[in-house]
N, C-alpha and C positions, 0 to 999 in steps of 0.2 A: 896797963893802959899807956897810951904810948903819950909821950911830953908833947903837952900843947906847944905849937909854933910859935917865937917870941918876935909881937910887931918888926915891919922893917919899916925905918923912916928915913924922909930924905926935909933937909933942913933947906927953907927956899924963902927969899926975902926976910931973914933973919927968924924965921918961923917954922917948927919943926911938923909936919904932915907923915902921915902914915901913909903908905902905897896903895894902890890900890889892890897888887899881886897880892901884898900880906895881908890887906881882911880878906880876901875871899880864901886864903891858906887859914888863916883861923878858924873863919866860919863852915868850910869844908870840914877842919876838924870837930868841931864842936858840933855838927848838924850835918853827919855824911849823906844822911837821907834828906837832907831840907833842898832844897830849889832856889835858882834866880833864875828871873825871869825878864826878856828886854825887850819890849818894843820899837822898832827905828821907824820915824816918819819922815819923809822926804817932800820938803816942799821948796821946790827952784834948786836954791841955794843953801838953805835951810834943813838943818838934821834936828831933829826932836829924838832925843833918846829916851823912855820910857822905862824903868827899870822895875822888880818886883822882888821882895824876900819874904819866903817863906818856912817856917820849920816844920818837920814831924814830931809835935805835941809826945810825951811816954803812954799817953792816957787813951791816945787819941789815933784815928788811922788817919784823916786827912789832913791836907797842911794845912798851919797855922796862916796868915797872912801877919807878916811883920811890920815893914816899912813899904814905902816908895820912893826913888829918886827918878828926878827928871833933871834932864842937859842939854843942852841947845849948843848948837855948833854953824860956824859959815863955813860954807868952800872958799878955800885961797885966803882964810883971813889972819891965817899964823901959816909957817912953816909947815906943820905936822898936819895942818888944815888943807893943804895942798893938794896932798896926796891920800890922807886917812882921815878925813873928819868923821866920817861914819864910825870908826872906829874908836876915836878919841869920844866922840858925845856918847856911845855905848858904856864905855871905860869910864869915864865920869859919873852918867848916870848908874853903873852899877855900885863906884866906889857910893858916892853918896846914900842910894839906897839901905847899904851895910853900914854905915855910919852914923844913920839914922837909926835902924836895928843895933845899935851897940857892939859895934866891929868898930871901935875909933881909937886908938890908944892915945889920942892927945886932947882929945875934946874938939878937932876943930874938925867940921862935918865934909868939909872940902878936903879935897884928894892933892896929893903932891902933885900926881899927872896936872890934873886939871890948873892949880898957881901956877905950873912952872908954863904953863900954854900962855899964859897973860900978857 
């Protein structure tokens, strides 16, 4: 069986956050059949990110539903917001999603992406 992935973190206002790349590497390992899922809503200015985790249960053919995250994002209101906020409120909502599903290695349910956006 091959060695699970060991968290990557990044340490941000004295506070150590797990990535978002590294749970979805874990959770890929752990659950190669399970699912995330992301809804984006666009309203104006406004991104609403939607996220979903799901596993394939041993017992079971259909997914399990695990967690939900949601993230909200402005156009132009950071840096990365300028150019990708669709992308960052994806990446947010899917870190948090997994995090809430027990993808977290520090306990804290917010994503490094998402503090270091602040």
């Amino acid at each position: 069986m091959d060695q699970r992935p060991a968290p990557e973190f990044a340490e941000i206002h004295g506070t150590r956050y797990e990535t978002v790349a590294s749970r979805v590497r874990r959770f890929r390992h752990d659950h190669p059949d399970g699912s995330i899922t992301c809804l984006i809503e666009l309203l104006q200015d406004t991104i609403i990110a939607r996220a979903k985790v799901y596993i394939r249960t041993p017992m079971e053919l259909d997914l399990m539903h695990l967690a939900d995250g949601t993230a909200e994002e402005i156009r132009g209101s950071s840096q990365i917001n300028k150019t990708s906020a669709v992308e960052n409120a994806e990446t947010s909502a899917i870190g948090r999603a997994l995090g809430l599903a027990g993808w977290d290695a520090t306990g804290n349910v917010a994503t490094a992406e998402e503090v270091a956006n602040t």
